[in-house]
Biotite code that builds the C-alpha atoms (Angstrom):
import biotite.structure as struc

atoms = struc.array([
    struc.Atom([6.936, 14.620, 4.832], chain_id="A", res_id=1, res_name="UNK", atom_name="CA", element="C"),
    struc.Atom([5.967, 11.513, 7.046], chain_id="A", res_id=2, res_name="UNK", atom_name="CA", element="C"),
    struc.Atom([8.864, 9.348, 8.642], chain_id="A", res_id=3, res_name="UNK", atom_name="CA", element="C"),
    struc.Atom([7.229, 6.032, 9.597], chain_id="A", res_id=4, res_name="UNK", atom_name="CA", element="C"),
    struc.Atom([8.836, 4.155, 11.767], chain_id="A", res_id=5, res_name="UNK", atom_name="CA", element="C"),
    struc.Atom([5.957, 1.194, 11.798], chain_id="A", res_id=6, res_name="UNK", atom_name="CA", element="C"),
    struc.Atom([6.989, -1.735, 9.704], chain_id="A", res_id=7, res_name="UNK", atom_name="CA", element="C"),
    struc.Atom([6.421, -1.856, 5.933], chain_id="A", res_id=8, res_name="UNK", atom_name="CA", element="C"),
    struc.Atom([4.612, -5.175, 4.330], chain_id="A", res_id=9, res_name="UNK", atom_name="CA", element="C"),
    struc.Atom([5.117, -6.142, 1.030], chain_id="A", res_id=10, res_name="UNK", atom_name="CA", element="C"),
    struc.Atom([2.317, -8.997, 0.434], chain_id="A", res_id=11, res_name="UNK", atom_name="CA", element="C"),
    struc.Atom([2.390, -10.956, -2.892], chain_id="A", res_id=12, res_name="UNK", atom_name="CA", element="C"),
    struc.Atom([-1.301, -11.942, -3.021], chain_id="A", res_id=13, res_name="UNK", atom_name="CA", element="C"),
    struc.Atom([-1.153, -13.280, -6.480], chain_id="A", res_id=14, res_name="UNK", atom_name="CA", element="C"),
    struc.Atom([0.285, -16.587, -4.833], chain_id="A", res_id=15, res_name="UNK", atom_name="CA", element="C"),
    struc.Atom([-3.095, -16.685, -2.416], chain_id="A", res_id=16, res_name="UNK", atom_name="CA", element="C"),
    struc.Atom([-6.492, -15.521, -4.330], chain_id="A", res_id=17, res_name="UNK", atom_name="CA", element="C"),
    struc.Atom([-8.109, -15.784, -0.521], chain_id="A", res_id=18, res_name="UNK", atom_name="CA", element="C"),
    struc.Atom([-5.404, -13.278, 1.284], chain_id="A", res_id=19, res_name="UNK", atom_name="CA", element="C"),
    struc.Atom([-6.335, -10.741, -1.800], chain_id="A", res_id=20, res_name="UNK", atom_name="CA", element="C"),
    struc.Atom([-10.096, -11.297, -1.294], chain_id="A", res_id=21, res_name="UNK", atom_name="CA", element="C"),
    struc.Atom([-10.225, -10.958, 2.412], chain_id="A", res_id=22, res_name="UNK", atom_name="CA", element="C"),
    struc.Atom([-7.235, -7.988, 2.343], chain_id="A", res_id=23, res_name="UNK", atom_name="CA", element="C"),
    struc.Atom([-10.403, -5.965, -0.264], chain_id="A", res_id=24, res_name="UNK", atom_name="CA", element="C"),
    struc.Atom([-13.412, -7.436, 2.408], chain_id="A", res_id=25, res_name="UNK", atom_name="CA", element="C"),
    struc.Atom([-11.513, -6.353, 5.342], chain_id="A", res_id=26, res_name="UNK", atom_name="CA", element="C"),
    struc.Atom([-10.516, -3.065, 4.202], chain_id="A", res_id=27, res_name="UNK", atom_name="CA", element="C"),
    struc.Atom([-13.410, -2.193, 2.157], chain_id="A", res_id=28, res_name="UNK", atom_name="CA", element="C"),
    struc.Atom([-11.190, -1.527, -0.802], chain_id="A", res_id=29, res_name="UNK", atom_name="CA", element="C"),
    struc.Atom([-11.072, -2.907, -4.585], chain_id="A", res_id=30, res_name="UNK", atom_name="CA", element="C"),
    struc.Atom([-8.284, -5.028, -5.144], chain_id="A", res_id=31, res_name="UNK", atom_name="CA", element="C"),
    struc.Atom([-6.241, -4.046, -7.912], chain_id="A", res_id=32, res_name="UNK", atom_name="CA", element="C"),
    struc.Atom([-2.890, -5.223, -8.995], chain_id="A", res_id=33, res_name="UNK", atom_name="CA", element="C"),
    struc.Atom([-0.203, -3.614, -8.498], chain_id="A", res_id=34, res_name="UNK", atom_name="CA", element="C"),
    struc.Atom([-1.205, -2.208, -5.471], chain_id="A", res_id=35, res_name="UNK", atom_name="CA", element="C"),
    struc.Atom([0.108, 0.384, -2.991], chain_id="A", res_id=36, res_name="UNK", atom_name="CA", element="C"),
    struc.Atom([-1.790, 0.679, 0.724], chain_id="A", res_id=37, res_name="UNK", atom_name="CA", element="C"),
    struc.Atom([-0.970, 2.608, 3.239], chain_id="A", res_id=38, res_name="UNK", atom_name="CA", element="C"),
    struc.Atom([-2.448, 1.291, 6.553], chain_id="A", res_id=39, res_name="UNK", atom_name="CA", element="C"),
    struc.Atom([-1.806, 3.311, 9.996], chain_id="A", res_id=40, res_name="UNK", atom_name="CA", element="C"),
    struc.Atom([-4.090, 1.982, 12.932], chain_id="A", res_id=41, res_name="UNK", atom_name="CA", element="C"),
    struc.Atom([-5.800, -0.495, 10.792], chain_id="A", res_id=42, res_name="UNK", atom_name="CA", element="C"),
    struc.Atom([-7.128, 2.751, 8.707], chain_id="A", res_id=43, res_name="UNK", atom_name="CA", element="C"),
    struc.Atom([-6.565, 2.955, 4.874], chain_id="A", res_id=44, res_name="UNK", atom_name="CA", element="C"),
    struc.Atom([-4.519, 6.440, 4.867], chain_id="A", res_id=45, res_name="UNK", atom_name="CA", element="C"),
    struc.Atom([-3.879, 6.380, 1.161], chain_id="A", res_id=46, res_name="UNK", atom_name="CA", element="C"),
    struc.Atom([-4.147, 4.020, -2.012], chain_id="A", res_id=47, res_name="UNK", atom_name="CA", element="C"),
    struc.Atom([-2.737, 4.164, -5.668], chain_id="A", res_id=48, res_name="UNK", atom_name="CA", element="C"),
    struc.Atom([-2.585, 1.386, -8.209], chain_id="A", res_id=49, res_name="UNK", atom_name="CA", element="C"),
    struc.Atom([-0.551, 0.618, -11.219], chain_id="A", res_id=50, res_name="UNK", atom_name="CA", element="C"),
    struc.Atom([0.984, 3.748, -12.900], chain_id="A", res_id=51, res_name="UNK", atom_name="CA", element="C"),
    struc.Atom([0.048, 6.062, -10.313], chain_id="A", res_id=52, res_name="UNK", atom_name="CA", element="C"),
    struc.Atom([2.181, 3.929, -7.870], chain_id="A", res_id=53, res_name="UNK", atom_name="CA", element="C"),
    struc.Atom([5.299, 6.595, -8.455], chain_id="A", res_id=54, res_name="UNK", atom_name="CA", element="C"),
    struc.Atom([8.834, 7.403, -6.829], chain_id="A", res_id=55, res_name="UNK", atom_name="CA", element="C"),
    struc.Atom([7.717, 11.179, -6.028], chain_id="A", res_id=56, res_name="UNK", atom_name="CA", element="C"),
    struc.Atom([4.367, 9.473, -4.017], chain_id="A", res_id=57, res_name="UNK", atom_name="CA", element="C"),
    struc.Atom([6.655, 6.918, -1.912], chain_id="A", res_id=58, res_name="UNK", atom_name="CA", element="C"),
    struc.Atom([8.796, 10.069, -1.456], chain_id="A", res_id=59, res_name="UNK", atom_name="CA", element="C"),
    struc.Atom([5.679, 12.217, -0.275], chain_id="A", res_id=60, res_name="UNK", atom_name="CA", element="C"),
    struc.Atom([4.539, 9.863, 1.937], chain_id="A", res_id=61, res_name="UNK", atom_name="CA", element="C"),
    struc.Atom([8.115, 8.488, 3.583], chain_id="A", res_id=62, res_name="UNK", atom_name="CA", element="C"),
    struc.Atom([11.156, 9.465, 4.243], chain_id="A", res_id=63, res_name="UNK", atom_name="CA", element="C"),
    struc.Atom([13.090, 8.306, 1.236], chain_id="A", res_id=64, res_name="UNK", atom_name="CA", element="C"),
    struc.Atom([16.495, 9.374, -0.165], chain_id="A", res_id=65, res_name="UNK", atom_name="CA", element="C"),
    struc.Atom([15.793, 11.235, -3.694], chain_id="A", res_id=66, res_name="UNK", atom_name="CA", element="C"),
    struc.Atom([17.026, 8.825, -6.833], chain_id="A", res_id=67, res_name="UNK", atom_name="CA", element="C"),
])
């Protein structure tokens, strides 16, 4: 387990279609919605989307206090 001490984003990119397009450009990723990325270094590390954004996956990849 990972503990991150970099700050976490959360960007709502349904209120500006050209942060979502240049977010996918940028990182060379398909936006989907939701959307989890992890970023370290300006790298994508990992990326899930809708039901396979999970508890147990936030917990794998942070330190996070079990529910």
């Amino acid at each position: 387990m990972h503990t991150y001490h970099e700050p976490i984003y959360l960007l709502e990119v349904h209120t500006s279609p050209e942060l979502k397009v240049q977010i996918a450009e940028q990182l060379s990723i398909r936006h989907e919605s939701p959307q989890l990325l992890l970023i370290k270094r300006g790298i994508v590390e990992a990326v899930a989307n809708h039901r396979y954004i999970t508890f147990s996956l936030l917990q794998s990849r942070f330190t996070l206090p079990s529910h």
